[in-house]
N, CA, C and O atoms as CSV, one atom per row, in Angstrom:
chain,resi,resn,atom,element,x,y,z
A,1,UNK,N,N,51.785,-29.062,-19.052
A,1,UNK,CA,C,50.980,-27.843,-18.933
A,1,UNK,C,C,50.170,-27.937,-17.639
A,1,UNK,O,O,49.569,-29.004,-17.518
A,2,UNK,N,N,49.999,-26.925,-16.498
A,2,UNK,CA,C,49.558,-27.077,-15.780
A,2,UNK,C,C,47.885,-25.884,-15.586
A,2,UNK,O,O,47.606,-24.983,-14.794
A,3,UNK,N,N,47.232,-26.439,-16.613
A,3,UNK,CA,C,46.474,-25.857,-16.655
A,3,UNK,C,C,44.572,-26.701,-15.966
A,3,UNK,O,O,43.963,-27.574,-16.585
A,4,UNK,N,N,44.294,-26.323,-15.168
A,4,UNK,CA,C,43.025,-26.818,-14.591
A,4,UNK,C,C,42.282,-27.651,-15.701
A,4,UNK,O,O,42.329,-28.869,-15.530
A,5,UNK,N,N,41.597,-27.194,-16.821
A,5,UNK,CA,C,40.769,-27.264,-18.208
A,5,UNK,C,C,41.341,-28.574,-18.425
A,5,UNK,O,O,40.794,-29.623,-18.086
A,6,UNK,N,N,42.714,-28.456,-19.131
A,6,UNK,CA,C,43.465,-29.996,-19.618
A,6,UNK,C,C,43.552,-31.057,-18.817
A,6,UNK,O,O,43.148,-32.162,-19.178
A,7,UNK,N,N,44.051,-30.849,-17.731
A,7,UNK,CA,C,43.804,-32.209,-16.497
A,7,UNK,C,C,42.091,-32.454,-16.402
A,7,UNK,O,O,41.873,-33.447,-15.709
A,8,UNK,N,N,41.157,-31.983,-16.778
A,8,UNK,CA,C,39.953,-32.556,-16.752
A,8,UNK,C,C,39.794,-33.214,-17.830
A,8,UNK,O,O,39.772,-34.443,-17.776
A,9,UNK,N,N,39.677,-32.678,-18.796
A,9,UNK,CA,C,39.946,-33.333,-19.965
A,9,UNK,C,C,41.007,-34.881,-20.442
A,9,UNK,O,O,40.774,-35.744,-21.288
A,10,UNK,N,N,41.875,-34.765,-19.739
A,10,UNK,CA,C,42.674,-35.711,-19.676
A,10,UNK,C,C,42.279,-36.760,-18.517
A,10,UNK,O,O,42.947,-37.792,-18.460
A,11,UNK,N,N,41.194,-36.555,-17.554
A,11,UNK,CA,C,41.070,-37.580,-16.736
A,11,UNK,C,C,41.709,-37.089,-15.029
A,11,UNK,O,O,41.492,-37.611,-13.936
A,12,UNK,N,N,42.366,-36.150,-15.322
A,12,UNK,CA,C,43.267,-36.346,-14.213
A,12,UNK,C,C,42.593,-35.480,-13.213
A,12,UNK,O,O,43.079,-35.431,-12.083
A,13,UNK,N,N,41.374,-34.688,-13.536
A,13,UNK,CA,C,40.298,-34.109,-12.362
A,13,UNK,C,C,39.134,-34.340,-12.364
A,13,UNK,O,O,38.456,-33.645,-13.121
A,14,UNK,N,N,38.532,-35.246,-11.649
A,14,UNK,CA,C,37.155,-35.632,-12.087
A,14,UNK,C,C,36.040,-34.445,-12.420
A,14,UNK,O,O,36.091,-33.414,-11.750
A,15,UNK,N,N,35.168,-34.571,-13.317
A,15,UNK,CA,C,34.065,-33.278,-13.378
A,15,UNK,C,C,32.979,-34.606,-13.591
A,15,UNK,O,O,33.178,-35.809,-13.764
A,16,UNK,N,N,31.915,-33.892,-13.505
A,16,UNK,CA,C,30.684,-34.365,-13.909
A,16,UNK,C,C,29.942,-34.280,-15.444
A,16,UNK,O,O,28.866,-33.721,-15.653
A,17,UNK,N,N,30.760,-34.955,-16.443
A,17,UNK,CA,C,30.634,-35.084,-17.790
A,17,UNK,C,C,29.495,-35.203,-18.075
A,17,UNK,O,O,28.823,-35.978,-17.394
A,18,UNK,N,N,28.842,-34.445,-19.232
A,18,UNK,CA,C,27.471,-34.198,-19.716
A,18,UNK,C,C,27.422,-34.518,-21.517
A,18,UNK,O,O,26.507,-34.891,-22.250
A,19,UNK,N,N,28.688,-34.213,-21.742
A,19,UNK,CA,C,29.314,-34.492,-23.589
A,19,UNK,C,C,30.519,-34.719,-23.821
A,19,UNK,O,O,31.271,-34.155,-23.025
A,20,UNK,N,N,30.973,-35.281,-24.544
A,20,UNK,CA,C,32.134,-35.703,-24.663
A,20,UNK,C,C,32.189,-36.000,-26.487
A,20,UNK,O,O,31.413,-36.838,-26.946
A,21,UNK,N,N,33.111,-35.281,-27.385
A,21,UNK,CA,C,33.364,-35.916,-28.626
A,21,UNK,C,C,34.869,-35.228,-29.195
A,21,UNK,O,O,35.360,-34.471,-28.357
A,22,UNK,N,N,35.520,-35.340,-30.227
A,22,UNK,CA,C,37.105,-35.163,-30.373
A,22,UNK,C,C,37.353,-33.884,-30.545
A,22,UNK,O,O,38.525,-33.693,-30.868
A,23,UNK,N,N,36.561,-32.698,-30.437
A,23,UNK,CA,C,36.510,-31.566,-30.214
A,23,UNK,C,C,36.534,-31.041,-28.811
A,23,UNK,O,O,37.432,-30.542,-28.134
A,24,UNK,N,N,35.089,-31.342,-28.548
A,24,UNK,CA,C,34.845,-30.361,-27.013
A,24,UNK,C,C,34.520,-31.597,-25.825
A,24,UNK,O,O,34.660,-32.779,-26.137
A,25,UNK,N,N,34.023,-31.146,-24.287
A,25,UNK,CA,C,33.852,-31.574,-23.684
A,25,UNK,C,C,33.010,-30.566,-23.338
A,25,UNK,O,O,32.939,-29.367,-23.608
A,26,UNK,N,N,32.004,-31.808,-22.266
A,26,UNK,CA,C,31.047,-30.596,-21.815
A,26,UNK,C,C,30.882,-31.087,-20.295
A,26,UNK,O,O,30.871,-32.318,-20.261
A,27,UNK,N,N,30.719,-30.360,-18.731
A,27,UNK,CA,C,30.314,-30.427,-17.895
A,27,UNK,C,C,29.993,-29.419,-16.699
A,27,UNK,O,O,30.488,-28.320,-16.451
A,28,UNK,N,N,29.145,-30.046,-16.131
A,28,UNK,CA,C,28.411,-29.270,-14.858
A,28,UNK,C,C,29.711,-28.443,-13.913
A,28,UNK,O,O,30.646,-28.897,-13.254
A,29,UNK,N,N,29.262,-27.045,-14.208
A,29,UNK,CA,C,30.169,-26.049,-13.074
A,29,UNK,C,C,30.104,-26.430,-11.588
A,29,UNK,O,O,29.069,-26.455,-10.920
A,30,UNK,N,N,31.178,-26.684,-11.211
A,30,UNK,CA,C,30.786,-26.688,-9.635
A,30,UNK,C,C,30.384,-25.691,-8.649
A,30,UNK,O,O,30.221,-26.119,-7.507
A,31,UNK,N,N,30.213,-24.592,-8.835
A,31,UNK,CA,C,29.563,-23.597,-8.198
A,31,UNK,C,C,28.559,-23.099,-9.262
A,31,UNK,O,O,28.867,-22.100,-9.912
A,32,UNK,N,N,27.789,-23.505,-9.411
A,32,UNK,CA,C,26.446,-23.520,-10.491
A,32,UNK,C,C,25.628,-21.604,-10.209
A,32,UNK,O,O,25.767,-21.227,-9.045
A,33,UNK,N,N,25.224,-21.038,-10.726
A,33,UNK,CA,C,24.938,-19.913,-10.549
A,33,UNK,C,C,23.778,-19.920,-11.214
A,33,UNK,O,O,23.148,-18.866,-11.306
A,34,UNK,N,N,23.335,-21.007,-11.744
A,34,UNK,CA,C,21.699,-21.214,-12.017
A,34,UNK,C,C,21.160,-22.591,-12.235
A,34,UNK,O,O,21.945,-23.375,-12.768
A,35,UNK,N,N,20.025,-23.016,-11.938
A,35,UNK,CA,C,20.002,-24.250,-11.787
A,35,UNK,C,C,20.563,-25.117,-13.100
A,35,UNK,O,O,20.944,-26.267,-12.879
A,36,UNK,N,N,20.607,-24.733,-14.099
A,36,UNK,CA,C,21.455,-25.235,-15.198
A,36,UNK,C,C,22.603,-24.453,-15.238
A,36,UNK,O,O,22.657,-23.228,-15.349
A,37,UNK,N,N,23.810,-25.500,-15.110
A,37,UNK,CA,C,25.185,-24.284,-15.358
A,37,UNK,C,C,26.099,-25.105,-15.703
A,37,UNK,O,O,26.932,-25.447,-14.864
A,38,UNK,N,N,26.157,-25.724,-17.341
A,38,UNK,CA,C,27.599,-25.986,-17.611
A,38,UNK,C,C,28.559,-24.939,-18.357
A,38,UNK,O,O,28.697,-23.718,-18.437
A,39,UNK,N,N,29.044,-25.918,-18.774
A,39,UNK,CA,C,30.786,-25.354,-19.300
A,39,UNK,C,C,31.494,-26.293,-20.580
A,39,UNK,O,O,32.108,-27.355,-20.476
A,40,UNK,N,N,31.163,-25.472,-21.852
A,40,UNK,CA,C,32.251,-26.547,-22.612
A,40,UNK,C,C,33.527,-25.786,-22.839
A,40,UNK,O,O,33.746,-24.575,-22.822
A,41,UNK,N,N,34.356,-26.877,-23.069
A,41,UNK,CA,C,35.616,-26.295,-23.347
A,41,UNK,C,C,35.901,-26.730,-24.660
A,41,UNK,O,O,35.113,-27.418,-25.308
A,42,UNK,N,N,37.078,-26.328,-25.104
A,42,UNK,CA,C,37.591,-27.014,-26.569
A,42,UNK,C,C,38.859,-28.047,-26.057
A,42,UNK,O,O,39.543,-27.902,-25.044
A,43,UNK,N,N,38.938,-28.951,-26.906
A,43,UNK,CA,C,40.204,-30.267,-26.368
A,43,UNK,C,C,41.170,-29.432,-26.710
A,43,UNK,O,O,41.958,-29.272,-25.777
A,44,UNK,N,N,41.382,-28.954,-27.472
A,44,UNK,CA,C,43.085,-28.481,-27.993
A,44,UNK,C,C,42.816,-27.261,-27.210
A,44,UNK,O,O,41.715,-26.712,-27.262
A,45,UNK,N,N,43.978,-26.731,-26.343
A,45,UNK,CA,C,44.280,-25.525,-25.444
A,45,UNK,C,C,44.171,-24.544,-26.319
A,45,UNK,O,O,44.672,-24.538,-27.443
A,46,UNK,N,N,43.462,-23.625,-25.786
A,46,UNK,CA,C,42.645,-22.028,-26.415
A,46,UNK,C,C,43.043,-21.126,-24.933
A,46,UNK,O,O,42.493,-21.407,-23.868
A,47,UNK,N,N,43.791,-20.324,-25.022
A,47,UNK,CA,C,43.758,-19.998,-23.836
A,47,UNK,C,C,42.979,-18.641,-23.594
A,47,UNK,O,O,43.260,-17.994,-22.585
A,48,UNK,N,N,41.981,-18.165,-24.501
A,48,UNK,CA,C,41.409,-17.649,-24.355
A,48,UNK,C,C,40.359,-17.015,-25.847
A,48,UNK,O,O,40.450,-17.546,-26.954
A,49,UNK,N,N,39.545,-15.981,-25.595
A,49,UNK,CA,C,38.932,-15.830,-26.859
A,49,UNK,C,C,39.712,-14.733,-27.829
A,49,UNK,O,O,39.689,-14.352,-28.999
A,50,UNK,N,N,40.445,-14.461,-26.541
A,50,UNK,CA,C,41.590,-13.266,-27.951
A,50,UNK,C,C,42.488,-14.145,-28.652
A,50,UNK,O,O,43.045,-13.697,-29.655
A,51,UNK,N,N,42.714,-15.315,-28.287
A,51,UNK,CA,C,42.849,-16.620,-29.485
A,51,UNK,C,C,42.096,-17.465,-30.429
A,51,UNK,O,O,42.345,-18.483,-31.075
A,52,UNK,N,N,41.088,-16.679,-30.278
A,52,UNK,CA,C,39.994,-17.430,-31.639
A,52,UNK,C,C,40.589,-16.634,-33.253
A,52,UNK,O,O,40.607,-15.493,-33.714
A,53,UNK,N,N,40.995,-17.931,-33.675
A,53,UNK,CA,C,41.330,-17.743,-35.407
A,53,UNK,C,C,40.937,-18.218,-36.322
A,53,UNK,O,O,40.334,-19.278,-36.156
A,54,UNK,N,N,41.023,-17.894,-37.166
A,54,UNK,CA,C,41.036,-18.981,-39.016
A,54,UNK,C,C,41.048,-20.109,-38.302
A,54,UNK,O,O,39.999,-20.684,-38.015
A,55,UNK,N,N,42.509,-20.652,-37.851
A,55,UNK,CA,C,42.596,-21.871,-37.935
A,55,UNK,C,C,41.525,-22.863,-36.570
A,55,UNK,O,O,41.333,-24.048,-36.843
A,56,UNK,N,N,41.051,-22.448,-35.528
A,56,UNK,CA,C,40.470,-22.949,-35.071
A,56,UNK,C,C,38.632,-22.415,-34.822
A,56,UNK,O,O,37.801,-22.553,-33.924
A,57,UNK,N,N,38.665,-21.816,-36.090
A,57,UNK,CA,C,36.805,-21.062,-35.299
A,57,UNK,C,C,35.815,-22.319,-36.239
A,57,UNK,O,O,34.693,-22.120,-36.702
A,58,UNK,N,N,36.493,-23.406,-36.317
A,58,UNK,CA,C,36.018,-23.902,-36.812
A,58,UNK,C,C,34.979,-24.854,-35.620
A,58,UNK,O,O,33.763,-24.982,-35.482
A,59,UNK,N,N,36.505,-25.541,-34.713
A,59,UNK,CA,C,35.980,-25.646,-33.268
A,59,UNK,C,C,35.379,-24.892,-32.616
A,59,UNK,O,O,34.371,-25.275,-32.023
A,60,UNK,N,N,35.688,-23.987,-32.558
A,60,UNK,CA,C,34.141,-22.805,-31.836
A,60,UNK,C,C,32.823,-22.978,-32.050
A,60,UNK,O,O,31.897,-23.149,-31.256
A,61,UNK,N,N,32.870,-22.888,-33.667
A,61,UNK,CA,C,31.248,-23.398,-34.022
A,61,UNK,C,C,30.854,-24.634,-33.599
A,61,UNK,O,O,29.795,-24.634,-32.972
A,62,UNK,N,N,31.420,-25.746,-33.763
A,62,UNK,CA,C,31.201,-26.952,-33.581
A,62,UNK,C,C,30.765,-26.691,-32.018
A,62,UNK,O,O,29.624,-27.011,-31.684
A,63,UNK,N,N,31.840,-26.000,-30.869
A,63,UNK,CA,C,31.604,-25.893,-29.763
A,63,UNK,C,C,29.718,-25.254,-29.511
A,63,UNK,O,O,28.949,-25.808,-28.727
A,64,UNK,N,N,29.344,-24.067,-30.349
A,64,UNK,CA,C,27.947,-23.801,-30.445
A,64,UNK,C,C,27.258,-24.615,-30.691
A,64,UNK,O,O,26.465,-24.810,-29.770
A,65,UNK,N,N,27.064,-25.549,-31.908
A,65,UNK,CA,C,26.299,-26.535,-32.065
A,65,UNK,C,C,26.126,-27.438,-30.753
A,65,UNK,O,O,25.060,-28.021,-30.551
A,66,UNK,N,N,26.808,-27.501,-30.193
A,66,UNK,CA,C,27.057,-28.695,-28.759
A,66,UNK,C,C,26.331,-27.926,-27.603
A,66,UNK,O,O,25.566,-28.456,-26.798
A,67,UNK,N,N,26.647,-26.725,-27.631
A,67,UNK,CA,C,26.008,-26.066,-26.744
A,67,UNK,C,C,24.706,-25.932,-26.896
A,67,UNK,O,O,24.137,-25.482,-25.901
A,68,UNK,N,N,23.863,-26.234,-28.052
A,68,UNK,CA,C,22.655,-25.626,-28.305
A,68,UNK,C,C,21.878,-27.251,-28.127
A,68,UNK,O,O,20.779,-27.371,-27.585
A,69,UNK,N,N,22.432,-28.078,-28.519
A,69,UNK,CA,C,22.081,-29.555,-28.295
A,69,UNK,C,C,22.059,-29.749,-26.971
A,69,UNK,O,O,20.889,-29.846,-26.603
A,70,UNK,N,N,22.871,-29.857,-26.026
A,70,UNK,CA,C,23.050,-29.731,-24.974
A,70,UNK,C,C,22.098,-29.332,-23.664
A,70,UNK,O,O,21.920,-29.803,-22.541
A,71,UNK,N,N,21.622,-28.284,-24.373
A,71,UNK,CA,C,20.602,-27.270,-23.384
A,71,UNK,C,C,19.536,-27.807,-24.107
A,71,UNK,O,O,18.682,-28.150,-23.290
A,72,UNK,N,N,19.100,-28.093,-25.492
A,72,UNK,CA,C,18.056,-28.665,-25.393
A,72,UNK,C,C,17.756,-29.960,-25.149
A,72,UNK,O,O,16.727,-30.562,-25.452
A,73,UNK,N,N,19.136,-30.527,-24.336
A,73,UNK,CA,C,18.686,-32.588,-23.857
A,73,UNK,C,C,18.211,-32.387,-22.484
A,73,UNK,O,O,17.270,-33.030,-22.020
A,74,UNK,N,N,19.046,-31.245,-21.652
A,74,UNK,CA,C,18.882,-30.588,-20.654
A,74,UNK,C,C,17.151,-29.946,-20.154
A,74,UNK,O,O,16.461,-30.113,-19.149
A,75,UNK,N,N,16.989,-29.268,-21.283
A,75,UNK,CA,C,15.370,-28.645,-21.228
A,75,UNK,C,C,15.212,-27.147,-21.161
A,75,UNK,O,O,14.338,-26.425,-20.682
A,76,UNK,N,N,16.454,-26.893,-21.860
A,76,UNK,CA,C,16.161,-25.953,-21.835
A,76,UNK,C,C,15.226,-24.797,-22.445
A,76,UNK,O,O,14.916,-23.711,-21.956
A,77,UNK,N,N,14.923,-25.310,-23.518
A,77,UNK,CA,C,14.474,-25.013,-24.647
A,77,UNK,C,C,15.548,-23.949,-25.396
A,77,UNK,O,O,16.757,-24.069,-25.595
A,78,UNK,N,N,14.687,-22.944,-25.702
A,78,UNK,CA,C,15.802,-21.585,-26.582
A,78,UNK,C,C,15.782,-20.294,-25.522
A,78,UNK,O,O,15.774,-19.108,-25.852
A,79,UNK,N,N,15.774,-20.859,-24.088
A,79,UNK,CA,C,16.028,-20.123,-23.124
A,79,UNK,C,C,16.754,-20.067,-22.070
A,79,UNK,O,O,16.446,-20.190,-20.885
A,80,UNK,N,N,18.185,-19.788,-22.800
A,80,UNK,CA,C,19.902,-20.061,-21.932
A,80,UNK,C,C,20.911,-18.885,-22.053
A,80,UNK,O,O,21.003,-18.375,-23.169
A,81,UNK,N,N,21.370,-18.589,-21.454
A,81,UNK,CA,C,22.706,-17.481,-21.943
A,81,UNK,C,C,24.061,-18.320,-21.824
A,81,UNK,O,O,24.396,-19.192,-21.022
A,82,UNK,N,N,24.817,-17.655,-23.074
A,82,UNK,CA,C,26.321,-17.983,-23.184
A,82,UNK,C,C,27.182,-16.935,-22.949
A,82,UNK,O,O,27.325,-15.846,-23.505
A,83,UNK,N,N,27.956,-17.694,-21.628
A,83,UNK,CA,C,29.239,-16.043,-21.546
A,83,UNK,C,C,30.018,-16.486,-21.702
A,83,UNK,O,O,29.927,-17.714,-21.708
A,84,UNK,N,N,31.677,-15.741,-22.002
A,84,UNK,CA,C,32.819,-16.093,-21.924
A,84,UNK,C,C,33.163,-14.925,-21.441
A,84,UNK,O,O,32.643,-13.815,-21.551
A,85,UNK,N,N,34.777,-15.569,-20.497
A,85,UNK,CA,C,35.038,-14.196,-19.823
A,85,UNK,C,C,36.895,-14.038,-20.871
A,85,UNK,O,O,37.361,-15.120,-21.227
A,86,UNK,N,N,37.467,-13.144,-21.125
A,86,UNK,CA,C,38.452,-13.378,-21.818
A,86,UNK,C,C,39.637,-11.946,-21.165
A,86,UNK,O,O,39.595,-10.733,-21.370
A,87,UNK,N,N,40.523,-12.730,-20.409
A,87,UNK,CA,C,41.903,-12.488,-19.343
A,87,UNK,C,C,41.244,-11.976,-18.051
A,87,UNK,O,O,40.155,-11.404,-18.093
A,88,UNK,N,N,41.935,-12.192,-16.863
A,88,UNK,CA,C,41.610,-11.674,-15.547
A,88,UNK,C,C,40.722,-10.616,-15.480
A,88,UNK,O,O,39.580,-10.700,-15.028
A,89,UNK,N,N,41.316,-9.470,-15.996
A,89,UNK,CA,C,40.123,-8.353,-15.456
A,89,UNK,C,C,38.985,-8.298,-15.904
A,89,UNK,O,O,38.262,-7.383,-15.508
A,90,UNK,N,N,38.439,-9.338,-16.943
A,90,UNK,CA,C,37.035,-9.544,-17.381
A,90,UNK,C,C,36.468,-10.675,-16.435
A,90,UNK,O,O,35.304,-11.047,-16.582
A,91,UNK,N,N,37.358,-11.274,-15.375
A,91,UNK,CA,C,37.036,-12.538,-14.620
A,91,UNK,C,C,37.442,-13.480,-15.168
A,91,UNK,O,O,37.711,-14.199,-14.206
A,92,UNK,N,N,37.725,-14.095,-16.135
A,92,UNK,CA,C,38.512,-15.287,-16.796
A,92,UNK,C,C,39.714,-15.990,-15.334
A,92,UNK,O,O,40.749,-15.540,-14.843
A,93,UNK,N,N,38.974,-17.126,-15.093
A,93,UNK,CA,C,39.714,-17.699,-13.878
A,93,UNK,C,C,40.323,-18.523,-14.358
A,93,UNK,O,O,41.226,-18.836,-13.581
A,94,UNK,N,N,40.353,-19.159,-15.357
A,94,UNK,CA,C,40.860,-20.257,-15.748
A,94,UNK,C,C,41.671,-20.233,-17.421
A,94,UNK,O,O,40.879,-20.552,-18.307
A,95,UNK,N,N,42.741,-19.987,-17.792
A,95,UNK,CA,C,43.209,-19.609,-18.806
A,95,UNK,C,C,42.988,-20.716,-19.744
A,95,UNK,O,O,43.934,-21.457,-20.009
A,96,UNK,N,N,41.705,-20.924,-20.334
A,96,UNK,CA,C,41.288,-22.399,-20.725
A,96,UNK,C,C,40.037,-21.554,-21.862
A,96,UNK,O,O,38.985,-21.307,-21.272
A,97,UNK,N,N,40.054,-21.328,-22.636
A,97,UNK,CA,C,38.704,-20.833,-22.988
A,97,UNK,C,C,37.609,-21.601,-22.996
A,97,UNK,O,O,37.626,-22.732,-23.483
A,98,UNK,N,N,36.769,-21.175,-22.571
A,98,UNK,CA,C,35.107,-22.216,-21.891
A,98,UNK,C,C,34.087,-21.042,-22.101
A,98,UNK,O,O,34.176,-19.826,-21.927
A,99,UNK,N,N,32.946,-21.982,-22.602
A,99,UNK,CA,C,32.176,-20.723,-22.062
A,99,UNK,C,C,31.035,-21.153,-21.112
A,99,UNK,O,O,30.440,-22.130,-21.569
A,100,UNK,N,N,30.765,-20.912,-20.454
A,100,UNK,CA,C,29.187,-21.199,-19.392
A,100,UNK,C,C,27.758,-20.856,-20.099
A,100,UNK,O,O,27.460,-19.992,-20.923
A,101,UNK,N,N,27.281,-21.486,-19.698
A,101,UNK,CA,C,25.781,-21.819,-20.014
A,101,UNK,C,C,24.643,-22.212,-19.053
A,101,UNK,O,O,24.253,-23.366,-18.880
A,102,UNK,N,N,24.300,-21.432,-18.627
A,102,UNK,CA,C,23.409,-20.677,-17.561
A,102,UNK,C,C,21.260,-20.903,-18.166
A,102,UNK,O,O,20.580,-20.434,-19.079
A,103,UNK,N,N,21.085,-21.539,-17.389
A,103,UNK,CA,C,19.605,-21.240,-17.534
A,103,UNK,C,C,18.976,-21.626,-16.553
A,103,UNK,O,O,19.511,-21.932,-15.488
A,104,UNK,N,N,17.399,-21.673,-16.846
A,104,UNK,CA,C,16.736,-22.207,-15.728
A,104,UNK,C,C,16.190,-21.424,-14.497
A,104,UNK,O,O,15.712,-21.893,-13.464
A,105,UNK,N,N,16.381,-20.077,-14.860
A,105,UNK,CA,C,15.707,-19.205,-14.050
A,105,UNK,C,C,16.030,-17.921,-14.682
A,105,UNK,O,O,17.002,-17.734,-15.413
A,106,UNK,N,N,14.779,-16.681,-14.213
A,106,UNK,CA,C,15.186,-15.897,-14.845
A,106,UNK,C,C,16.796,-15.168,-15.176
A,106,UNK,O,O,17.528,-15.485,-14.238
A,107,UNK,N,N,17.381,-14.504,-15.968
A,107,UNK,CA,C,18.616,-13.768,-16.122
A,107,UNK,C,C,18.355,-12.372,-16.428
A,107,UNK,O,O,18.066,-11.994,-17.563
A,108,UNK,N,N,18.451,-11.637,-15.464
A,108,UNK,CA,C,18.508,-10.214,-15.493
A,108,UNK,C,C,19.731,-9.766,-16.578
A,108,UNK,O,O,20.691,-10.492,-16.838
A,109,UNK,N,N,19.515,-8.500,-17.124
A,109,UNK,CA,C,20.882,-7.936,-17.482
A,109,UNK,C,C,20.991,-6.514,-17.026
A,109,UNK,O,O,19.920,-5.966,-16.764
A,110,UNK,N,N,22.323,-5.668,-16.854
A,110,UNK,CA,C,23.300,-6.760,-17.010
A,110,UNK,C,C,23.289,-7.769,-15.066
A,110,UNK,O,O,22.863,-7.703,-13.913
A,111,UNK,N,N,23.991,-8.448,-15.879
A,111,UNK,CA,C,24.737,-9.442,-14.702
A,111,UNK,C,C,24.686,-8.642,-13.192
A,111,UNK,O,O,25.058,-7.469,-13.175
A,112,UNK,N,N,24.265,-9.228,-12.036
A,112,UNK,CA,C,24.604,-8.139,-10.544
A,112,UNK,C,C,25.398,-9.327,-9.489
A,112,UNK,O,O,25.789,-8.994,-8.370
């Protein structure tokens, strides 16, 4: 599979790891868009959120819990936004479902 998401996960692209457990992974975006800006993904390929089901929203949640831990080891307190973008014309660059996690300065809405 030549998908960006899995070769990180697998080792084979370095990122800057922040969590790691047999579900998700978590690390720092490289073009950061706020001074806090990661990204978890799920280990098993999701290639997007119009693939969230029964059988895996189980990992999703788990993926929230991580996210909410996360931002608060970080500092964030209970002041972060979660996006996901889901196929190209919503911006989805990476056919990997992830979602970003943004804080650390104000967040206007919507998005500019």
């Amino acid at each position: 599979m030549d998908c960006l998401f899995c070769k990180i996960i697998a080792g084979e692209i370095p990122s800057k790891k922040i969590y790691e457990d047999e579900l998700c992974y978590a690390f720092y975006d490289i073009e950061p868009q706020a001074p806090v800006h990661f990204l978890v993904i799920p280990k098993e390929h999701i290639s997007g959120a119009n693939k969230i089901s029964e059988e895996n929203c189980g990992t999703i949640g788990h993926m929230f819990a991580v996210i909410a831990k996360v931002a608060k080891e970080l500092g964030c307190g209970n002041d972060f936004r979660v996006v996901t973008n889901c196929g190209p014309m919503a911006g989805q660059a990476v056919a990997h479902l992830h979602f970003h996690v943004l804080a650390g300065r104000n967040l206007s809405w919507p998005p500019g």
